[in-house]
N, C-alpha and C positions, 0 to 999 in steps of 0.2 A: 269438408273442403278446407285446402290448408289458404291461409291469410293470403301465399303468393298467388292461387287458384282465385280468391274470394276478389283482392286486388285486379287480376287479369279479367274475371267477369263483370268488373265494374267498367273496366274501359273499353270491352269490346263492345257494352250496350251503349257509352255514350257516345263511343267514336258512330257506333250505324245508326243513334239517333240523330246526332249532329251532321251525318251524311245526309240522311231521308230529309230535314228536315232544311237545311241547303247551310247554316247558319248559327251559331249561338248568341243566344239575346246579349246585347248587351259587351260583345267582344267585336270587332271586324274580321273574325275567322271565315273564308270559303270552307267548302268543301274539302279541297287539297290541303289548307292549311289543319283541317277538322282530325283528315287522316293521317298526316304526318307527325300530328301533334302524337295522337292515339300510339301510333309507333315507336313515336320516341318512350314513349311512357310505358311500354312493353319491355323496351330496353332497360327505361331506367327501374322497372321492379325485380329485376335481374329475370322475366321468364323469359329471353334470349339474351345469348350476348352477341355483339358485333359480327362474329362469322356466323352466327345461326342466322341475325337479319339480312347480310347479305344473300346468303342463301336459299331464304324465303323469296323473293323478289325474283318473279319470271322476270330475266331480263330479256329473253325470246319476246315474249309480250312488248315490254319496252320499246325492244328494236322493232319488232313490224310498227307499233302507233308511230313512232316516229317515221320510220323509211315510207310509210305512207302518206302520213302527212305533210312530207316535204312534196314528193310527187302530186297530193292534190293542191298543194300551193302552187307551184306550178302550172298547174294549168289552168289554176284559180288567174292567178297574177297574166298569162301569155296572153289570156282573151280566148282560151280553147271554148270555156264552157260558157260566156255569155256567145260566140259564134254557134254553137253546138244548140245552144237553148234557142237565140231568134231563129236560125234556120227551119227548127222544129214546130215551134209556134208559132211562125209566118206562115207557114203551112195548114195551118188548122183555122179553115174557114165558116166553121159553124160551132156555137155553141156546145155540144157535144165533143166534138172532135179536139176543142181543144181541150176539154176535160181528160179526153183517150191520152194528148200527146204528152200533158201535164204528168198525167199517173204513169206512163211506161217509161219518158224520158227521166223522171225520178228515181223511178225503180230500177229502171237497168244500173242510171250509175249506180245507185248506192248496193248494189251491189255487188261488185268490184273494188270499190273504193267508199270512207268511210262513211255512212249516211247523213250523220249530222254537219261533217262539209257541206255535204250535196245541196242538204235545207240551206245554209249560208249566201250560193249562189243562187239556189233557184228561185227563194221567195220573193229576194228583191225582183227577178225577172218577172212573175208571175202579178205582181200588185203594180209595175209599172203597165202590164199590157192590161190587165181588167181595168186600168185608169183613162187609158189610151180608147178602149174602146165600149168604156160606160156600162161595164156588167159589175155584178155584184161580186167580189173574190171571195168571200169566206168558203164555198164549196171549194175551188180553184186552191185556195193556201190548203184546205184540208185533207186534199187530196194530194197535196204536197209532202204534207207533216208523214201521212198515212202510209202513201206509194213508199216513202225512203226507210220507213220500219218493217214495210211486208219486204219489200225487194234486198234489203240486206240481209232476210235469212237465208239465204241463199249461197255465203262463201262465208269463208273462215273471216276475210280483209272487209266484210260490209258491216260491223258496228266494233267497236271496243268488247263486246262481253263474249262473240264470238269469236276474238282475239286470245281472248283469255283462256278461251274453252279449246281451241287450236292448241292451245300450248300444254295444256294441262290434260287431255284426252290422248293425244298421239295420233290422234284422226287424219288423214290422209287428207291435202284441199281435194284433190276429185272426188275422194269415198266422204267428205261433208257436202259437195255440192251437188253430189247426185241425190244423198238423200233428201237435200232441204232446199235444192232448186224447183221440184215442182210444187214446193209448199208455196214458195216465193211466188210464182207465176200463178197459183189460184191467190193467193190474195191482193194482187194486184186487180185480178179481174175483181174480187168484192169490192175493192175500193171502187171502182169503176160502178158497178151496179150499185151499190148503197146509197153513196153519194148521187147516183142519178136520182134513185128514188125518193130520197131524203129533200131534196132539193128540185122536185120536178119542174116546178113554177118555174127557176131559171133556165129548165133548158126546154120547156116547153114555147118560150117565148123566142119565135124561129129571127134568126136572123143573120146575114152573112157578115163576115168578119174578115177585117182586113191588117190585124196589129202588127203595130210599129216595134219591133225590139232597136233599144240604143244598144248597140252591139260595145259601144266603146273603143279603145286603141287594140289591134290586136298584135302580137308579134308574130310574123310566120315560121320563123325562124328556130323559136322556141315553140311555138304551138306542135310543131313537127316532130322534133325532138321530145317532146313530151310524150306524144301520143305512141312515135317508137319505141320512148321507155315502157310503157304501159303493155306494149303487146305486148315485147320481151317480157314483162311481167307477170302475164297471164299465161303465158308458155311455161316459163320457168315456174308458176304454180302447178299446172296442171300436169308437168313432166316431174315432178317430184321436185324439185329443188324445194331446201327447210327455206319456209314463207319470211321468217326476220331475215336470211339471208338474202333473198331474191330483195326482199324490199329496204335494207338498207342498199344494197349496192346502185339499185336504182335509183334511191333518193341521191345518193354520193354522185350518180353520172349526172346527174341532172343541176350540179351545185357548180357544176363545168360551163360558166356560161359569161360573157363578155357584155348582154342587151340587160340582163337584170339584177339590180342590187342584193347581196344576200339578204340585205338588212328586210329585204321587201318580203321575204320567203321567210325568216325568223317571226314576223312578226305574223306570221299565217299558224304558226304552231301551237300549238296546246300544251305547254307548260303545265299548266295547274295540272291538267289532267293527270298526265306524266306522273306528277308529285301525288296526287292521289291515289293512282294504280300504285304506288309504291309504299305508300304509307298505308293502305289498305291489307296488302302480302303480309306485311310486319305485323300487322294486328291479329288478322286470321293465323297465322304462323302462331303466336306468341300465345294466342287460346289453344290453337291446335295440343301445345305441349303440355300444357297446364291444364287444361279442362277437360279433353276429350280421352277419357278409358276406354278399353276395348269395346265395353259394354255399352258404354254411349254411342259409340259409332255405329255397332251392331242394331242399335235401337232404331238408326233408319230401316229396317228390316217390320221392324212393330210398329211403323207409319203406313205399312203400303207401299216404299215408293219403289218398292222392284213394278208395281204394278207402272205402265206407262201414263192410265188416266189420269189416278193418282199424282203421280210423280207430276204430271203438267200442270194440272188443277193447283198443286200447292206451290209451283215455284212461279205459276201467274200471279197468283195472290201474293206471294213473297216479295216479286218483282216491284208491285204498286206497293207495298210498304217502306220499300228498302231502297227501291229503286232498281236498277235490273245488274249492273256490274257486283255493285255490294251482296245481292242475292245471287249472284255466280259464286262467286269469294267464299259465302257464307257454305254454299252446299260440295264445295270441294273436299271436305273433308269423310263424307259421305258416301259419295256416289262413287267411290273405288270398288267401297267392299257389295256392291249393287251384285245381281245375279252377271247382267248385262252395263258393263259400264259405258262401253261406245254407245249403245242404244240410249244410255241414260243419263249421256253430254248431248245428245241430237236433240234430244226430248228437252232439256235444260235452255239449249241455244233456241230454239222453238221457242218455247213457251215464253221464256225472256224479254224477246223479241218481241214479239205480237202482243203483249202482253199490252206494252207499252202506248199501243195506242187506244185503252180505255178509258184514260182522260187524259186533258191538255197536260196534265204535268206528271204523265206516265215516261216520258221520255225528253231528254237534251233538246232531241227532233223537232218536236214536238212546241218547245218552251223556244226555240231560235223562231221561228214561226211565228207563233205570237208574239215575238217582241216586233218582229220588223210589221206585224198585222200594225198591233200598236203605234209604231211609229210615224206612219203611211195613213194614218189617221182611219184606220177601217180594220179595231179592235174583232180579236177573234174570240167570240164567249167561253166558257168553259160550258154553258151546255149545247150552242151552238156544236159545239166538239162532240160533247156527249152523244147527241142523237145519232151521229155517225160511229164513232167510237165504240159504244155499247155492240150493235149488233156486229159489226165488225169485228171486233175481238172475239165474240163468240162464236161466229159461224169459222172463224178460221183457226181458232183454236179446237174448234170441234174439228173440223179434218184435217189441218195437221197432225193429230193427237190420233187417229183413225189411222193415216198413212202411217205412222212410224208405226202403231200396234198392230198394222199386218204382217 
């Protein structure tokens, strides 16, 4: 291995430890600033230079995080989704049922738009009405955290790592959401059965239910507006339009408005992230040239992972190491020269995904959940988690993994 190669392996291992890990002791580095760092340092060993990093950097990726993200600040900020959330959960008058509206009203949004928003609105909604009407939430948040990981495997726009996979697959949004919308829909329903099971005691205690959602200010005006961007959204996905185009233009129509401050929709945005998807490309890109010979890349071949059990089994486990975007990143260089490459970006998007909810800090989702648990004074355990988590991941990773291998 030459010094530039030996160099380049030195930063790719501490930038994805410094990712998985959130932090370096002893510095104020995030995550974003972990991977930009990494990047820069790619650059500065000379294994790219300036046009190769631009290069590397899906800005297709880019563009959809953002053009979504402005669309769910939007209807974050109008009052769309705390209206959309009481109306649903005023509705659910028995213990049960509000479990049912908790788990599919999560899961549908996040699937469409991006899941770990979806967590930001709903937990708060879900820990004000289990306060309201004296039930225990931790099933309630868990089924929160859970529903918005199963139901975003479901489109290209429902997590970050299926963004990445959109971009780097050539996958169609209809030919990704047919294959991993019915994944999506049985794992909603195990959230639903699990968590009943796991937690009988609470919904075995009958009782009717009458919660109060604080709906807050709404605007009609823009909530309207929003929701027609949205369709046109999911039109223009499912009618072929490229998904970063439909979704910047739609964030851009939406920046057309006279009732609310941009400054209110900027500060809904995910920056860091942003800067980490990017700084993440540069690193993966900067090993790709340096480290990976024909022979290495062929060597996915001598893992298994044309195999699809295979191939799922190793990028669940990769996902809880690494985290699940870094472990997209990580197997891109891979999974081209695959028998089946589409089948084995589904299989990756899957696995990834679901993966995530085997413990509380399997996923972003996940870890936004718990803070607001935390905060609302009604801490969510990490084996609290587990109990649910565990069989969870596994029985949906078994049939997801079952569906794509027929």
């Amino acid at each position: 291995m030459t010094a530039m190669g030996a160099a380049a392996l030195l930063i790719l291992v501490l930038t994805y430890a410094g990712v998985a890990i959130g932090r370096i002791p002893g510095l104020r580095l995030d995550r974003a600033g972990i991977a930009l760092l990494g990047g820069a340092a790619m650059i500065a060993i000379g294994a790219l230079d300036m046009e190769d990093a631009y290069r590397a950097i899906s800005f297709d990726t880019i563009t959809l995080l953002l053009g979504m993200m402005i669309v769910v600040a939007h209807l974050k900020v109008s009052g769309a989704f705390r209206a959309l959330g009481g109306f649903a959960i005023e509705h659910a008058h028995a213990p049960f049922m509000l479990l049912v509206m908790v788990t599919l009203l999560t899961g549908l949004l996040s699937a469409f738009l991006v899941n770990d928003a979806i967590c930001l609105v709903m937990a708060p909604i879900v820990v004000h009405v289990t306060r309201v009407i004296n039930r225990n939430p931790v099933p309630y948040l868990i089924a929160t955290a859970t529903a918005s990981n199963c139901g975003s495997v479901a489109t290209i726009t429902g997590n970050p790592q299926n963004m990445v996979i959109g971009a780097l697959s050539g996958i169609s949004y209809p030919a990704f959401s047919a294959a991993l919308a019915p994944v999506a829909a049985f794992g909603l329903i195990a959230v639903i059965v699990i968590i009943r099971i796991v937690y009988r005691a609470e919904f075995s205690r009958k009782a009717e239910l009458s919660p109060e959602v604080y709906r807050g200010r709404m605007l009609p005006g823009q909530v309207l507006k929003a929701v027609v961007v949205c369709v046109g959204l999911a039109i223009a996905f499912f009618a072929g339009v490229p998904v970063a185009k439909a979704a910047l233009i739609g964030g851009a129509i939406l920046l057309l408005t006279r009732a609310i401050k941009p400054e209110r929709i900027y500060r809904e945005i995910d920056g860091p992230l942003l800067f980490m998807f990017a700084g993440l490309f540069i690193v993966v890109a900067g090993a790709e040239k340096t480290l990976l010979t024909p022979d290495i890349v062929a060597s996915a071949k001598d893992l298994g992972l044309n195999d699809v059990w295979r191939l799922s089994g190793f990028t669940a486990v990769l996902s809880n190491i690494m985290s699940n975007v870094p472990a997209v990143l990580a197997l891109k260089p891979f999974v081209p020269g695959l028998e089946d490459p589409k089948r084995a970006w589904l299989v990756v998007a899957m696995s990834s995904t679901l993966a995530g909810n085997f413990t509380l800090l399997g996923s972003v989702a996940n870890l936004i959940v718990a803070e607001h648990a935390r905060v609302s004074g009604k801490p969510l355990g990490f084996i609290a988690f587990f109990k649910v988590g565990l069989p969870l991941t596994l029985v949906t990773l078994l049939v997801g993994t079952a569906w794509l291998a027929a």
